[in-house]
N, C-alpha and C positions, 0 to 999 in steps of 0.2 A: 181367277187364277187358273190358268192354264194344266196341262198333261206334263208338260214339258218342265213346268215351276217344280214337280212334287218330289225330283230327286235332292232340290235345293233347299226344302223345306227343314229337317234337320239343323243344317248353318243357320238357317234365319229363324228359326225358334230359340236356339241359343242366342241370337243376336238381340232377339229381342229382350229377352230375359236379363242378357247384362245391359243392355241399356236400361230397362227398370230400375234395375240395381245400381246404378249411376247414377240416374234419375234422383234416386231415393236418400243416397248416397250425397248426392252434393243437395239437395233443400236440408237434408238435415246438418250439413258444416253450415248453411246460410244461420237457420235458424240459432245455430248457436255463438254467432257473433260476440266477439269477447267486447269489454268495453274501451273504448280509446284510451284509458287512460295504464293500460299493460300491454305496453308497446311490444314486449318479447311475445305474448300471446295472440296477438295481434296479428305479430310477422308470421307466427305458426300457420295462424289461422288463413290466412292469405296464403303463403306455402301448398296447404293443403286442397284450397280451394282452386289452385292452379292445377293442381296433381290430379283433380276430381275432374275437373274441366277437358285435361287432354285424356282422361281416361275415357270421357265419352264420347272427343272426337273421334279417339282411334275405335271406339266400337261401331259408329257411325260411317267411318270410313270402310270397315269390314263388311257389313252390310249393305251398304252402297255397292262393293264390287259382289256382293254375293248375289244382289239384283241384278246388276251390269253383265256379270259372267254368262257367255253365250251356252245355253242348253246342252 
């Protein structure tokens, strides 16, 4: 990592931190998979796992441009 990286360091510390949080965030909706047979709990739970999903593309996405963004 570069001289030039260390203004950017800041965003990408927080970047990473919520992607842990994400991370952490959607194994634990995994693990608590409801059973097939409560279908309303089911659809939450799918819901939720969708919400978890684009939560960490969009933090991925942020991160990516905060790598991209020229010095």
């Amino acid at each position: 990592m570069g001289a030039e990286t260390a203004p950017r360091l800041p965003s990408l510390t927080v970047q990473v931190v919520e992607d842990a949080c994400a991370v952490i965030a959607l194994r634990d909706s995994q693990r608590r998979e409801p059973p097939r047979r409560h279908p309303r709990t089911r659809h939450r739970w799918h819901v939720e796992g969708r919400r978890l999903r684009a939560r960490k593309a969009r933090v991925k996405d942020v991160a990516v441009r905060c790598l991209d963004s020229p010095g």
